[in-house]
C-alpha positions in Angstrom: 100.3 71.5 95.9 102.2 74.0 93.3 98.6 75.8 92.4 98.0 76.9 96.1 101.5 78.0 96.4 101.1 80.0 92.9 98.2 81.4 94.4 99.1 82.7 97.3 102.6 84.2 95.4 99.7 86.1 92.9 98.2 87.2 95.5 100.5 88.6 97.5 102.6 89.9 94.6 99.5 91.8 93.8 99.2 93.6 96.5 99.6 97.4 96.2 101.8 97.0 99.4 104.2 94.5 98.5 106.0 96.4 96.5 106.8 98.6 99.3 107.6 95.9 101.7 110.0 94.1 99.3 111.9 97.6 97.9 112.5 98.5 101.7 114.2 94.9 102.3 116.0 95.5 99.2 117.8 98.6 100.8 119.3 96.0 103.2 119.7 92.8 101.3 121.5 95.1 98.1 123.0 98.2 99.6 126.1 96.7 101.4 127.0 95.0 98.7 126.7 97.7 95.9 128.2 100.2 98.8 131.4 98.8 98.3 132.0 100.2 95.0 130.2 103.2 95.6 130.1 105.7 97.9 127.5 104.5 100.6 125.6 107.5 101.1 124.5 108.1 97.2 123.8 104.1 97.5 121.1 104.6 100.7 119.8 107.9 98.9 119.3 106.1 95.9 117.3 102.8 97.2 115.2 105.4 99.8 114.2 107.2 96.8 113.1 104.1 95.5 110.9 103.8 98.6 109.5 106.9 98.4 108.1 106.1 94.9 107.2 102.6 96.3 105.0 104.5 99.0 103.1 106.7 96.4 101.8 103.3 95.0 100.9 102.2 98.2 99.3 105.3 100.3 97.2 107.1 97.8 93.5 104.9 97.7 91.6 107.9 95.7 92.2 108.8 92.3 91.9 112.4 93.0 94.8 112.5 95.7 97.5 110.4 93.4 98.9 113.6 91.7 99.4 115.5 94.9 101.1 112.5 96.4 103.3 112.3 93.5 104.1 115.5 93.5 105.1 115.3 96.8 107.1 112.5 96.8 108.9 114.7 93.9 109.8 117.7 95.7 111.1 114.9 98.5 113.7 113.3 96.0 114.6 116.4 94.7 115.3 117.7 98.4 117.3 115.0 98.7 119.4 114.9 95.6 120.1 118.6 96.1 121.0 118.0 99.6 123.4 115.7 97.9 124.8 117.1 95.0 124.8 121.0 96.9 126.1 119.8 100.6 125.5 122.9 102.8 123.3 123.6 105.8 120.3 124.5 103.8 120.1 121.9 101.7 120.9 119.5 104.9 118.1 120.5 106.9 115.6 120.3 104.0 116.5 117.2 102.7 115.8 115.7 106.5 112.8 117.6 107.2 111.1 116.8 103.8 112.0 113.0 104.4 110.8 113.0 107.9 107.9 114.0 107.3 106.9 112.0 103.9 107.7 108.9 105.6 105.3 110.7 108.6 103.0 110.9 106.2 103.1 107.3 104.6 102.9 105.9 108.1 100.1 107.8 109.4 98.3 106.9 106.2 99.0 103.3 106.2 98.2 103.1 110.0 94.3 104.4 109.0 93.9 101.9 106.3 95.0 99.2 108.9 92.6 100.4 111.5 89.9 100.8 108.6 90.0 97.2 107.7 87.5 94.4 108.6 88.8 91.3 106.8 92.0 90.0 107.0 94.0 90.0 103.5 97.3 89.5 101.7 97.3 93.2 101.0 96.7 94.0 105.3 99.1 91.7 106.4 101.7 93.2 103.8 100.7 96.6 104.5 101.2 95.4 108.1 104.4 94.7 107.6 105.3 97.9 105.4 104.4 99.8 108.7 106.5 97.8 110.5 110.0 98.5 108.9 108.6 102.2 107.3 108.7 102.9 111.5 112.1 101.9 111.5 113.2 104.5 108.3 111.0 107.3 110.0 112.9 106.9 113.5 116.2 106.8 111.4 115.1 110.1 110.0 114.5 111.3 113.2 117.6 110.2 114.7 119.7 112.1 111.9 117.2 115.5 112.6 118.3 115.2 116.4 121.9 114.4 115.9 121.4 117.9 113.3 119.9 119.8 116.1 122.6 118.8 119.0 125.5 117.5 117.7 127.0 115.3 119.2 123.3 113.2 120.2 125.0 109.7 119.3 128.3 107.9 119.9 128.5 106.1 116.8 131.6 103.6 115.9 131.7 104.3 112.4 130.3 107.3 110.3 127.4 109.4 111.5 125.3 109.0 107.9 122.1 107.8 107.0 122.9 104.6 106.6 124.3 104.4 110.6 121.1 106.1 111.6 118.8 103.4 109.9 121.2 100.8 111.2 120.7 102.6 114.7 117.2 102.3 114.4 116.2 99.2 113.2 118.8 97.7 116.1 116.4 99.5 118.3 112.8 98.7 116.9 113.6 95.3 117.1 115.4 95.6 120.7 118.4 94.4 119.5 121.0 96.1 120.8 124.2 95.3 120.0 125.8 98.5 121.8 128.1 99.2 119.3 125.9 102.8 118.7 124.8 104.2 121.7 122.6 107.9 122.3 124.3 109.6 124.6 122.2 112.8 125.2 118.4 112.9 126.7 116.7 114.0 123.6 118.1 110.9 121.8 117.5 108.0 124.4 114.4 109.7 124.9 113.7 109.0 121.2 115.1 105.4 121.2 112.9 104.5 124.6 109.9 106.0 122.4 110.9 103.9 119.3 111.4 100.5 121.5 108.2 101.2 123.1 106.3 102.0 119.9 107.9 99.1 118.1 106.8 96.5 121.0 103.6 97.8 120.8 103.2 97.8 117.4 103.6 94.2 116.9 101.2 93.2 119.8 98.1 95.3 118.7 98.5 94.5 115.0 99.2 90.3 115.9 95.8 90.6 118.4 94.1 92.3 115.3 94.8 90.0 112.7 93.9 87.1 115.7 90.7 88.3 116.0 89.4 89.8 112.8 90.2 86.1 111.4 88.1 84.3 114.5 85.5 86.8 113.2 85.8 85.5 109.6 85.7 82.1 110.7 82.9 82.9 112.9 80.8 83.9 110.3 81.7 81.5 107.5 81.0 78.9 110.1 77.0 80.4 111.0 76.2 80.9 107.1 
């Protein structure tokens, strides 16, 4: 009984996407708890940086393209830590605009590479699940672009930082809502009615994919 259970633990910790999976639900298991010491912003910064290196691991499948993804995911963190160290209005709006659209780019990518497969495998279901919660980080990106753009998008109970917009987000992926952060303009319910809707979806397609590329499997074991 422990040898299948060993096995399946090798496999999926050997899947390129599970380290992406598992640093992302570190950023919620860790951060509160390290955040009280430190200030929580630099504590979200520092675990999303993290997942930005997690994703070059994950999204590049050619040789030739890891160096420009890692190259990109450097000018991203670098965005980011200047936006952090150098707070201003520049630095601000690049520091969102290169994070939105890296994590755009990581989810796009892994979306191709789940339409693209045939079998289903510990690294599909992990990448699966990768997409899931990287939708909920882009969205939170989003949010904080919007609430950038017109101030005053959000009505939030605490602080309006990065770590309330992921909070925000996942809250709404997952159709929570608790209430306690509500959009209050039309851009941003616009965007959360996109994110529930996306998020829904999401989970049905991929669940009727993974149904019915295992009957297939089974299908064909069964007939050889």
């Amino acid at each position: 009984m422990r040898r299948p259970i060993k096995g399946m633990i090798d496999v999926i910790l050997k899947a390129r996407f599970s380290y992406l999976f598992f640093t992302i639900i570190l950023l919620f298991l860790l951060r509160p708890f390290i955040a009280g010491a430190v200030a929580v912003t630099f504590v979200t910064d520092i675990f999303l940086w993290f997942i930005i290196i997690s994703c070059v691991w994950a999204v590049y499948e050619k040789r030739k393209n890891q160096w420009v993804v890692i190259a990109i995911a450097a000018t991203v963190i670098l965005a980011d830590l200047f936006g952090f160290l150098f707070p201003s209005a520049v630095t601000s709006w690049a520091s969102q605009i290169a994070v939105f659209f890296f994590l755009g780019y990581a989810v796009i990518n892994i979306l191709f590479y789940l339409a693209r497969q045939e079998n289903v495998t510990a690294d599909m279901i992990m990448a699966g699940a990768s997409e899931y919660v990287l939708m909920g980080l882009l969205w939170a990106s989003l949010y904080s672009l919007i609430e950038t753009i017109y101030p005053g998008s959000f009505n939030f109970a605490g602080a309006k930082n990065r770590a309330g917009f992921i909070y925000f987000s996942f809250v709404t992926l997952t159709t929570t809502g608790y209430g306690d952060v509500l959009p209050v303009t039309e851009q941003a319910r616009s965007l959360a009615i996109l994110e529930t809707l996306i998020g829904q979806l999401f989970i049905a397609i991929t669940v009727a994919r993974l149904v019915s590329l295992y009957t297939v499997s089974g299908n064909k074991q069964e007939t050889v």
